[in-house]
C-alpha positions as CSV (number, residue, x, y, z in Angstrom):
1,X,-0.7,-49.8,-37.2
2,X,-2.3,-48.3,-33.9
3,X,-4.2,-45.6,-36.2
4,X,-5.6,-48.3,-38.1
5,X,-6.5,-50.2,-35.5
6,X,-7.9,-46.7,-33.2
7,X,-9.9,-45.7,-36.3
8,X,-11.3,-49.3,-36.2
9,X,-12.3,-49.2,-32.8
10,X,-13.6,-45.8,-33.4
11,X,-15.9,-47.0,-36.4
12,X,-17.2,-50.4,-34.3
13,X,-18.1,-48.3,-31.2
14,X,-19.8,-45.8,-33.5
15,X,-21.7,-48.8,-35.6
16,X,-22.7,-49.8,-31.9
17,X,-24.0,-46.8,-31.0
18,X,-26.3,-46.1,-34.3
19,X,-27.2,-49.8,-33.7
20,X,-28.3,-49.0,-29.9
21,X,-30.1,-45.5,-30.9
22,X,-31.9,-47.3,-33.4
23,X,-33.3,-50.2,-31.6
24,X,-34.2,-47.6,-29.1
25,X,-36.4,-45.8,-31.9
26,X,-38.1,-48.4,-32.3
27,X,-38.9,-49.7,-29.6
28,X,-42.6,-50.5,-31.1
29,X,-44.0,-52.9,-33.7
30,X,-46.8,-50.9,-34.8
31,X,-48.2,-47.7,-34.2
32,X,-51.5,-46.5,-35.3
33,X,-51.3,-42.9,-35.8
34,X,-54.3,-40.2,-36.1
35,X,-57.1,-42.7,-35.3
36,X,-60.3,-41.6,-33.3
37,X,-59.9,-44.2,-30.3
38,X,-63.3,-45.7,-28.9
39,X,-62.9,-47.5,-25.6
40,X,-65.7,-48.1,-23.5
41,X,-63.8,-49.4,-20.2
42,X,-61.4,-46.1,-20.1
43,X,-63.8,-43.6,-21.5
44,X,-61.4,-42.8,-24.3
45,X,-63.2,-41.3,-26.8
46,X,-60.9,-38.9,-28.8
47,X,-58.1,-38.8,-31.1
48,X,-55.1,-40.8,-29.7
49,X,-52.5,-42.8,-30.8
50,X,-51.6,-46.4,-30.0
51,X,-48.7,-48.3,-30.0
52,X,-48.3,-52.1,-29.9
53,X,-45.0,-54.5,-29.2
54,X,-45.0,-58.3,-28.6
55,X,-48.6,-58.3,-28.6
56,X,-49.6,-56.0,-26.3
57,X,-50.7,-52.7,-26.0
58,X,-47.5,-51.0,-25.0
59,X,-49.0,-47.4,-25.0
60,X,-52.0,-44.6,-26.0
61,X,-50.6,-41.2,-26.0
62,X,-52.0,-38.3,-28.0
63,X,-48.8,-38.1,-30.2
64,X,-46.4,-41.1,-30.2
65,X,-43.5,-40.5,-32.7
66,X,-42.9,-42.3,-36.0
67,X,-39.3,-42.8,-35.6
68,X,-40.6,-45.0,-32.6
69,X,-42.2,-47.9,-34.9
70,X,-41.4,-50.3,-37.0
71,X,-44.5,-49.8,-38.8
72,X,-46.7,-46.8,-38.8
73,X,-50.7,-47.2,-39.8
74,X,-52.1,-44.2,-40.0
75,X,-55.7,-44.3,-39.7
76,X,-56.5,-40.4,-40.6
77,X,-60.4,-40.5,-40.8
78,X,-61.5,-44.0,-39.2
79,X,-61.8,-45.2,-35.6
80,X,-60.0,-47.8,-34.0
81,X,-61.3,-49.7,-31.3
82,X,-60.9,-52.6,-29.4
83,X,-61.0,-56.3,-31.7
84,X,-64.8,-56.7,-31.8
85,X,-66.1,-59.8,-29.8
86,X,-68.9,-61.8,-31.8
87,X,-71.0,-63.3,-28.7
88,X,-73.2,-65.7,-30.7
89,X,-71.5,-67.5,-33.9
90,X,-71.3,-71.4,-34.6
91,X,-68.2,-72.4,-35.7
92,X,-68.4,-76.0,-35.4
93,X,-68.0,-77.1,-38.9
94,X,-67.5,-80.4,-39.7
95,X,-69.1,-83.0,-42.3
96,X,-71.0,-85.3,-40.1
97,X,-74.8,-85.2,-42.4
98,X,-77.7,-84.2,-40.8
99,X,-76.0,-83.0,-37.5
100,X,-76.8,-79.3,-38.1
101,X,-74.5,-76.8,-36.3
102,X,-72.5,-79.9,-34.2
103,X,-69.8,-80.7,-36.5
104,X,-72.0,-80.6,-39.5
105,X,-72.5,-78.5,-42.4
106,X,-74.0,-75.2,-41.8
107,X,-71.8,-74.0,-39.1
108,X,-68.5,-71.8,-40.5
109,X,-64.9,-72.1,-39.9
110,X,-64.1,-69.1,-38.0
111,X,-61.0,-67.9,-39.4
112,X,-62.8,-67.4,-42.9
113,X,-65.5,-64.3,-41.7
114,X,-63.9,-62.9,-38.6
115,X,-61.0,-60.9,-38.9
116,X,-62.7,-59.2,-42.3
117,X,-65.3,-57.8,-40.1
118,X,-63.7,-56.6,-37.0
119,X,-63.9,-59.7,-34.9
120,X,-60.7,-61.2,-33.0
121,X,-62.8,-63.4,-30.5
122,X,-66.2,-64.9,-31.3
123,X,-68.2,-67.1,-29.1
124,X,-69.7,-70.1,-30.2
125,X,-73.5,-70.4,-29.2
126,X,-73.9,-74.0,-27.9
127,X,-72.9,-76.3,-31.7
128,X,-71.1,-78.6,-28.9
129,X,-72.4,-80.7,-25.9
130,X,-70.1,-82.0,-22.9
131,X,-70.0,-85.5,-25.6
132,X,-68.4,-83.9,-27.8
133,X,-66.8,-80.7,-27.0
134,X,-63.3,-82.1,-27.2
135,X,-63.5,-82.7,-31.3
136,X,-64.6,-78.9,-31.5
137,X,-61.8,-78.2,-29.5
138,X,-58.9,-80.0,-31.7
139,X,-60.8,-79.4,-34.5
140,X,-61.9,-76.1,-34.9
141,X,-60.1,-73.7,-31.4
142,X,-56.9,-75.5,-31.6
143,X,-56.6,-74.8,-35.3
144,X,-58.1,-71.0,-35.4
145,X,-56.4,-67.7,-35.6
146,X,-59.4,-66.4,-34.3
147,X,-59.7,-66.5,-30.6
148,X,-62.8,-68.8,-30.0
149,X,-64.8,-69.0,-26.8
150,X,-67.8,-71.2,-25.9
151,X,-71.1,-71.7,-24.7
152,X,-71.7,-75.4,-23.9
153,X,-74.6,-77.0,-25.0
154,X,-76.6,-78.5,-21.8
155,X,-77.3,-81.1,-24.7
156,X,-74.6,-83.7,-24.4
157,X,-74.8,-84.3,-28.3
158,X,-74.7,-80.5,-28.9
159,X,-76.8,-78.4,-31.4
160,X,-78.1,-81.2,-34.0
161,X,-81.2,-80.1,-34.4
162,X,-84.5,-81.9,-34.6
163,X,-85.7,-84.7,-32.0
164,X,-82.0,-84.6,-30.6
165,X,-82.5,-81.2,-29.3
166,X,-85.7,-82.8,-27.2
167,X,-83.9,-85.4,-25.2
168,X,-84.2,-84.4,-21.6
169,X,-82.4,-87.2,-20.7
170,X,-79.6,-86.0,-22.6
171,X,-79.3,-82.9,-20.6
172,X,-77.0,-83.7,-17.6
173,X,-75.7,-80.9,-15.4
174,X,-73.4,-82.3,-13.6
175,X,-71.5,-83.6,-17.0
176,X,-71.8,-80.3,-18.7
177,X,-70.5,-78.2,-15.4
178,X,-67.6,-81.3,-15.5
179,X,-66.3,-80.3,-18.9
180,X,-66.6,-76.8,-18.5
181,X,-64.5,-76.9,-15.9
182,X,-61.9,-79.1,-17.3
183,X,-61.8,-76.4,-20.8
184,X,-62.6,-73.6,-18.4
185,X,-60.2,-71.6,-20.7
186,X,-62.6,-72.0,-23.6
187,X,-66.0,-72.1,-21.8
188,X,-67.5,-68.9,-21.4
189,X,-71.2,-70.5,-20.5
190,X,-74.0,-72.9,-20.9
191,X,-76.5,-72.6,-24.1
192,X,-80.1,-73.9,-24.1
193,X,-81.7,-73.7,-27.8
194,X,-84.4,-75.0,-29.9
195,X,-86.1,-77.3,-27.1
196,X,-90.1,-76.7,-27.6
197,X,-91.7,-78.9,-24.9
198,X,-94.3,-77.0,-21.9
199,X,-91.8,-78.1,-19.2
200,X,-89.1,-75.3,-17.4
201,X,-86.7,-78.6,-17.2
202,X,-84.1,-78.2,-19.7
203,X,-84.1,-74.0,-18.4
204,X,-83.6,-74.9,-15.0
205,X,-81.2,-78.0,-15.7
206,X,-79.3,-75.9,-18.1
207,X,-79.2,-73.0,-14.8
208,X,-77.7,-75.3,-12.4
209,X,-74.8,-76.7,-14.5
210,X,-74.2,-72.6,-15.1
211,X,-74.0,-72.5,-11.1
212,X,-71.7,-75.6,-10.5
213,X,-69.4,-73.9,-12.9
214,X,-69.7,-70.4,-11.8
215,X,-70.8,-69.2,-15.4
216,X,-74.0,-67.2,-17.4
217,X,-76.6,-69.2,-19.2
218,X,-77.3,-67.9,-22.7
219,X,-80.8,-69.2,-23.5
220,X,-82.7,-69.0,-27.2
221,X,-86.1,-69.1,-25.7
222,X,-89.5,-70.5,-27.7
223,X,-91.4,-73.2,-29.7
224,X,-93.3,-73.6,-26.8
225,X,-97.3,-74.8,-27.3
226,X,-98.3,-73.3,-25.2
227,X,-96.0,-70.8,-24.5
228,X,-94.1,-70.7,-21.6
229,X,-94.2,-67.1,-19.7
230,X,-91.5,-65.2,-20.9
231,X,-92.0,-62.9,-17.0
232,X,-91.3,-66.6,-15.1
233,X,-88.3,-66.4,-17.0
234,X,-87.2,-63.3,-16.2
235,X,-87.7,-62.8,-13.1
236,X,-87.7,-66.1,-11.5
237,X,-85.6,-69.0,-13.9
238,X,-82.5,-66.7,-14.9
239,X,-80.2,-64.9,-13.0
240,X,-79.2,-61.2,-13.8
241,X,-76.2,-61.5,-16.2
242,X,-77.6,-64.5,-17.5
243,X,-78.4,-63.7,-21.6
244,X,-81.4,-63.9,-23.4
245,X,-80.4,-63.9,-27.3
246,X,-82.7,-63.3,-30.5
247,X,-84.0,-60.4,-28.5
248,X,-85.2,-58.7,-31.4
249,X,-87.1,-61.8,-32.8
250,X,-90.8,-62.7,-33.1
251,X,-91.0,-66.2,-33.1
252,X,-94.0,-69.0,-33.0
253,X,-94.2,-70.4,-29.6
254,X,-92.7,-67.1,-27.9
255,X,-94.5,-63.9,-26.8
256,X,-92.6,-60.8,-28.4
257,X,-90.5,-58.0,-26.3
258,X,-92.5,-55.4,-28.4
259,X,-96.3,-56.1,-28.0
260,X,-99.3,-55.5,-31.2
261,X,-99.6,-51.8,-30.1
262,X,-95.9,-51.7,-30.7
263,X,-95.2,-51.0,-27.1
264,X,-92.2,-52.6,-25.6
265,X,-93.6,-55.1,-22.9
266,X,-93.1,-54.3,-19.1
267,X,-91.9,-57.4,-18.7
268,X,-88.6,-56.8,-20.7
269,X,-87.7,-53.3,-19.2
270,X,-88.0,-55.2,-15.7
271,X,-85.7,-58.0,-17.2
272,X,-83.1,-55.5,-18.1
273,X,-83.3,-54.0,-14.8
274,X,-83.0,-57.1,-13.2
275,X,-79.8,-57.1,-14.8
276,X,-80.8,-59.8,-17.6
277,X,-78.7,-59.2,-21.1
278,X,-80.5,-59.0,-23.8
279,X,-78.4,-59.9,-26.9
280,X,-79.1,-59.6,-31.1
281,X,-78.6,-62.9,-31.8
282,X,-79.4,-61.2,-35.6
283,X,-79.4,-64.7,-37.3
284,X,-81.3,-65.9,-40.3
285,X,-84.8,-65.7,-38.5
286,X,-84.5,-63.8,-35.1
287,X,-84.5,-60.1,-36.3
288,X,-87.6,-58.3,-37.6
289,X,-87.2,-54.1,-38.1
290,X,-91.0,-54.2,-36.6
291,X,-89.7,-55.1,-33.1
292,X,-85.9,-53.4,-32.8
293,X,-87.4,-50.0,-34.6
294,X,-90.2,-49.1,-31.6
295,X,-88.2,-51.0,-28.8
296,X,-84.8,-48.6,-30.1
297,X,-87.0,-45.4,-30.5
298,X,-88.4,-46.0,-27.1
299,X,-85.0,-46.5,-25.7
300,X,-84.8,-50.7,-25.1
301,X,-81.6,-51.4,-26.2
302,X,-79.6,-54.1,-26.7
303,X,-77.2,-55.2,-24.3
304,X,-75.0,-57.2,-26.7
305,X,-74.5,-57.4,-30.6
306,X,-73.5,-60.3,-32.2
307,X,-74.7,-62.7,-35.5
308,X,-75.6,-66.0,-35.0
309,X,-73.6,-66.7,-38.1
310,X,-74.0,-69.6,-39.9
311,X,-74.6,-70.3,-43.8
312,X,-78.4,-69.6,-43.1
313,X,-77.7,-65.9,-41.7
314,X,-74.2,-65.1,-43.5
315,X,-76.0,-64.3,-47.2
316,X,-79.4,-63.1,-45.6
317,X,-80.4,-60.2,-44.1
318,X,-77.7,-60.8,-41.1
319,X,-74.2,-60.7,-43.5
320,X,-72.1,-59.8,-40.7
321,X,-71.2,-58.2,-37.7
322,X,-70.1,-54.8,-39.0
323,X,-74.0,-54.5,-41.0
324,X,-75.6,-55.6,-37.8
325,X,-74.3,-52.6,-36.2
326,X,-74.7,-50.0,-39.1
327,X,-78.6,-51.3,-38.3
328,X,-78.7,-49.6,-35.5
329,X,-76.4,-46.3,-35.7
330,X,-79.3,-46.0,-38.8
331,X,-81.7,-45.9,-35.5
332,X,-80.2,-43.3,-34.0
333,X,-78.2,-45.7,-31.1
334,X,-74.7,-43.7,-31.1
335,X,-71.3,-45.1,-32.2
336,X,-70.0,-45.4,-28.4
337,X,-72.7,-47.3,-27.5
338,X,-72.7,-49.8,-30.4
339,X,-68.8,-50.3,-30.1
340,X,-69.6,-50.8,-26.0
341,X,-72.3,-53.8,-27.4
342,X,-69.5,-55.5,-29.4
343,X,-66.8,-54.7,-27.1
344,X,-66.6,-54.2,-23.3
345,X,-69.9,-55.4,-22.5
346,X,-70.0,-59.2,-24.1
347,X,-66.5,-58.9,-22.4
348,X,-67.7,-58.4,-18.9
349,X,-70.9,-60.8,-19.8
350,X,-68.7,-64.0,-20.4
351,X,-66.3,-62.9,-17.4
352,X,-63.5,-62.2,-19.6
353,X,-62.3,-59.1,-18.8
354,X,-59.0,-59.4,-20.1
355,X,-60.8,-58.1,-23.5
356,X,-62.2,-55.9,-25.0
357,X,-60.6,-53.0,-24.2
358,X,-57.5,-50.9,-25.2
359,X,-55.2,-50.4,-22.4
360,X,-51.8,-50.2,-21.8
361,X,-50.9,-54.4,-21.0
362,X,-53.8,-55.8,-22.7
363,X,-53.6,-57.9,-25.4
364,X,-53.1,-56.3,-29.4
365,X,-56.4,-56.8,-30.6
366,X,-57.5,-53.9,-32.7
367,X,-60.2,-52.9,-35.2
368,X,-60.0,-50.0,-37.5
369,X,-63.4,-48.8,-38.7
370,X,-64.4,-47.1,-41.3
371,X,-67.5,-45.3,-41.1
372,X,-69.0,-44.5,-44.5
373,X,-71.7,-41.8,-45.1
374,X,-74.2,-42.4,-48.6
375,X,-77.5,-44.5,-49.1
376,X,-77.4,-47.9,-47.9
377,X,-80.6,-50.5,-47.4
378,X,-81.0,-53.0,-44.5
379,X,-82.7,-56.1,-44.6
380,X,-84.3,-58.1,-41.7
381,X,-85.3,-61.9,-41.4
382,X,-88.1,-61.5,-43.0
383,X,-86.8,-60.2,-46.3
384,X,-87.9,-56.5,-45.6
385,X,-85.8,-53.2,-46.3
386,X,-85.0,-50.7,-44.1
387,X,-82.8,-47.6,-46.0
388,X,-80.3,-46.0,-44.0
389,X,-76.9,-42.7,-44.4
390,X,-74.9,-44.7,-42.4
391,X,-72.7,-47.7,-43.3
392,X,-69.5,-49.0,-41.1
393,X,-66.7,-50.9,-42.7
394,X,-63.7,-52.9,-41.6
395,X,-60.9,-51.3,-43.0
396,X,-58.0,-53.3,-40.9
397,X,-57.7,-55.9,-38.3
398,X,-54.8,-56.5,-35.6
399,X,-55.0,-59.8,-34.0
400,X,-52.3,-60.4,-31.2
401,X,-50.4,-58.0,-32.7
402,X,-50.3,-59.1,-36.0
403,X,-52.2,-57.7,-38.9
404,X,-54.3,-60.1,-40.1
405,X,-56.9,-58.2,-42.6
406,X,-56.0,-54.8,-44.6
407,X,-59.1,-54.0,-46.8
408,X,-57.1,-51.4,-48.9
409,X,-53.8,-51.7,-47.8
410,X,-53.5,-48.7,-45.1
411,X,-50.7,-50.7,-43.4
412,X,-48.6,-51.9,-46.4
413,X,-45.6,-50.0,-48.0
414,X,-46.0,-49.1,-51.7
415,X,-44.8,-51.5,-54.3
416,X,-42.1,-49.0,-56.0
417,X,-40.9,-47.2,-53.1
């Protein structure tokens, strides 16, 4: 009776210990193995591999063991970098008629082209005012996977387009610096779009509700008759790390960065200088080949990359983030610094430095890229063509730890095994 019971003690302590070794082996959730790691903030830049648990970036080593993970992506060929960071989407769907982007019909639920292209966190361009901000909230944050930021309309009715868009009245800093401070969590900054009066109010209203709650402006500048100087702007209206969007755009009622000798302007290197962000802002009329070709070649580059996606940009020319930046590795801007523009800088831009970076402690979000060599063609906002060798491609997205896209499986087991 005491052998049985010794030999059962023996087996227990022994079923303990393969239980203990185990949990100890894997002591990750996933792992991405093999993967050439771009991160702007460390300077990583190299094969490394990375290891996630509970949602965070547990560690980047050059060779972390398989036994260690629960699941093991290997990512032999492709580059993993930090989730990408849209800064200029509009996500405010809804089906109020004839309110544009603000709860209306041509804005797109986020969840539905993020995570297929990269993006874990996308930034929504203004579609709400301080009115009605709180239904964007519940309706479209609250209920997202994706992580979704803000820039608050200094239009209390938000981005609705038409006369709505013109009411100066309507534009109330005080109110809009109020409810970005109540959902400072969500708001990033203060947008200014579409207005096309001869008056710097709305610019400087839209300014001082960005002071009172210690955030940038993002403006989307023209329509002016006649125009408004874009050097006033520049150098006297904004403040460095404030954003000017559509940068590549040339637009009726604004003078263009790259002048009719195709020369970029003086006024836009001082800008830069100066410390203002320039940003893509592709969408589905702010991005013309004839102005980003001569301002890349003659090194003016963009600060930031992002879409301003919406269902008049998403089956244009614009598509998606991933084809916005193929655009430009086609113009000879390198892979680093095209990650850095969906990345680490829109991170530092909106004061969120808690993303857009891998490091050890930071939150899981990941992006494996595939970057595919063969003849592709490019199309701008005005419907022309530009052919490029180059070509990158989501191939699998992490969100807080959790896969959320797999474009051909890389982190699935086989069917018959």
């Amino acid at each position: 009776m005491k052998t049985k019971t010794n030999i059962k003690m023996l087996w227990s302590l022994a079923i303990m210990s393969l239980t203990m070794t185990f949990g100890r082996a894997q002591q990750y959730d996933i792992l991405i193995k093999n993967g050439h790691l771009i991160d702007t903030k460390s300077g990583i830049d190299k094969k490394m591999d990375i290891a996630m648990k509970d949602s965070i970036i547990a560690r980047i080593a050059p060779n972390i063991a398989i036994k260690e993970a629960k699941r093991v992506i290997d990512a032999e060929g492709l580059y993993v970098t930090p989730g990408l960071i849209d800064m200029h989407s509009h996500n405010f769907f809804g089906t109020q008629p004839e309110a544009y982007l603000s709860n209306s019909f041509s804005a797109l639920p986020p969840d539905g082209f993020t995570f297929r292209t990269g993006v874990t966190t996308t930034v929504d361009a203004g579609s709400a005012g301080w009115r009605n901000f709180r239904i964007f909230k519940e309706q479209t944050i609250d209920r997202s996977k994706t992580r979704v930021l803000a820039f608050l309309n200094i239009v209390g009715a938000g981005m609705q387009g038409g006369a709505i868009e013109q009411n100066v009245g309507d534009m109330d800093e005080k109110l809009t610096a109020i409810v970005a401070r109540q959902y400072s969590d969500f708001v990033v900054g203060v947008k200014l779009a579409h207005y096309s009066g001869f008056d710097w109010t709305p610019t400087e209203r839209a300014v001082a509700a960005a002071k009172l709650a210690n955030i940038p402006v993002m403006i989307d500048f023209g329509g002016s008759e006649p125009e408004l100087s874009l050097t006033t702007l520049f150098m006297e209206k904004l403040r460095p790390g404030d954003i000017f969007t559509h940068a590549y755009a040339h637009v009726k009622g604004r003078t263009p960065i790259v002048n009719e000798n195709g020369k970029v302007e003086d006024f836009a290197w001082k800008a830069q200088e100066r410390g203002i962000i320039f940003d893509v802002g592709h969408g589905g009329g702010s991005f013309l080949f004839e102005q980003m070709a001569p301002a890349i070649q003659q090194g003016f580059k963009p600060n930031t990359i992002s879409t301003d996606l919406h269902t008049g940009s998403m089956n244009a020319g614009m598509k998606d983030l991933a084809n916005i930046m193929s655009k430009f590795l086609n113009l000879n801007m390198s892979l680093n610094e095209v990650i850095a523009g969906v990345t680490w800088h829109p991170a530092q831009n909106i004061k969120r430095e808690d993303l857009g970076h891998l490091s050890e402690g930071a939150v899981a979000d990941v992006a494996i890229l595939n970057l595919r060599k063969g003849k592709f063609g490019f199309i701008d906002s005005q419907g022309k063509k530009m052919e490029g060798n180059q070509k990158l491609e989501c191939e699998l997205t992490i969100r807080n730890g959790v896969v959320v896209y797999d474009l051909n499986g890389i982190a699935a087991p086989l069917w018959n095994e």
